[in-house]
MILOLO-137498 format. One record per residue (C-alpha): x, y, z; residue number from 1. Coordinates in nm, 2 decimals. Each point is the difference from the previous one (the first is absolute). Layout:
N
VORO       u       v       w  senu
VORO       X       Y       Z   NUM
...
***
This chain:
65
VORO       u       v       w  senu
VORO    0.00    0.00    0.00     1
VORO    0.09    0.32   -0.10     2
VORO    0.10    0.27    0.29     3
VORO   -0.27    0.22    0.07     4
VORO    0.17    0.27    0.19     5
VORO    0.15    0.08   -0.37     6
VORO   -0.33    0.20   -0.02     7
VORO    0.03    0.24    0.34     8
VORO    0.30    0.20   -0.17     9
VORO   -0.16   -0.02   -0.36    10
VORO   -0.38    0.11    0.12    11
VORO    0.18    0.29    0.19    12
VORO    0.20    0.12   -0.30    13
VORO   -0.32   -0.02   -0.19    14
VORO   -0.19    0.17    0.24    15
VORO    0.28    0.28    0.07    16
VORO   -0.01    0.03   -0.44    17
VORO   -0.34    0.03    0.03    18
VORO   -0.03    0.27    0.26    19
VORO    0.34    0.18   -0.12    20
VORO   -0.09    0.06   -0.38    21
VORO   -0.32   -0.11   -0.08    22
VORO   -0.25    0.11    0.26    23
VORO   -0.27    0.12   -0.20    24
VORO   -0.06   -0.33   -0.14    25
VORO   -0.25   -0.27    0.15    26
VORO    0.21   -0.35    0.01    27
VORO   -0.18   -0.11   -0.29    28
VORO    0.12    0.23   -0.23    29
VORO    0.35   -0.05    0.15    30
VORO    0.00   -0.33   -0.05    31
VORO   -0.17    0.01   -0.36    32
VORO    0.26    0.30   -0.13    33
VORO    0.30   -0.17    0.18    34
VORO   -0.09   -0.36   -0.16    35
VORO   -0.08    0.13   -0.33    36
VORO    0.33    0.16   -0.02    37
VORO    0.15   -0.26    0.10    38
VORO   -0.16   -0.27   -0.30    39
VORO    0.06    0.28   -0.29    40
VORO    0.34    0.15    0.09    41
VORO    0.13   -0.28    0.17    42
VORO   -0.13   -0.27   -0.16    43
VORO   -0.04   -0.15    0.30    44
VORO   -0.25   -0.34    0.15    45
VORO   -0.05    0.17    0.32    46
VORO   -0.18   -0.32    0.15    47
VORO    0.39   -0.14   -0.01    48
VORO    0.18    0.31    0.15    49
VORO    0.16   -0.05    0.31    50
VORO   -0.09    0.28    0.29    51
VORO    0.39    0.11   -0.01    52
VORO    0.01    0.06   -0.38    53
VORO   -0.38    0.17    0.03    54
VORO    0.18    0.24    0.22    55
VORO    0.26    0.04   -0.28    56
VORO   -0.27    0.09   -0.24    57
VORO   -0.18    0.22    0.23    58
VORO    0.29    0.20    0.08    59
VORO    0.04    0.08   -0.34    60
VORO   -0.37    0.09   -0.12    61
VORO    0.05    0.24    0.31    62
VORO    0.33    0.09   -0.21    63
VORO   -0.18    0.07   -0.34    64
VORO   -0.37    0.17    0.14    65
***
């Protein structure tokens, strides 16, 4: 089984993303801008992405918005 305390330092990251840059928007529209960049710039199968390298790609849609 996979460790689930990955996800305290990932959730907090997201939240502090959230909060930091984006705090206009309701989670949904978080979710559905930061995922659909993610599928047409990146190319990306997000249902495979590991939390550490959704971080990576979080860190830089921050980067490009």
């Amino acid at each position: 089984m996979r460790d689930p305390n990955r996800l305290y330092p990932f959730y907090a990251e997201l939240q502090r993303i959230h909060i930091t840059h984006f705090p206009d928007w309701r989670f949904g529209q978080f979710m559905n801008n930061f995922l659909g960049w993610i599928m047409t710039s990146k190319d990306v199968d997000f249902f495979f992405t590991e939390e550490s390298q959704m971080l990576d790609y979080l860190h830089e849609y921050v980067e490009g918005k």
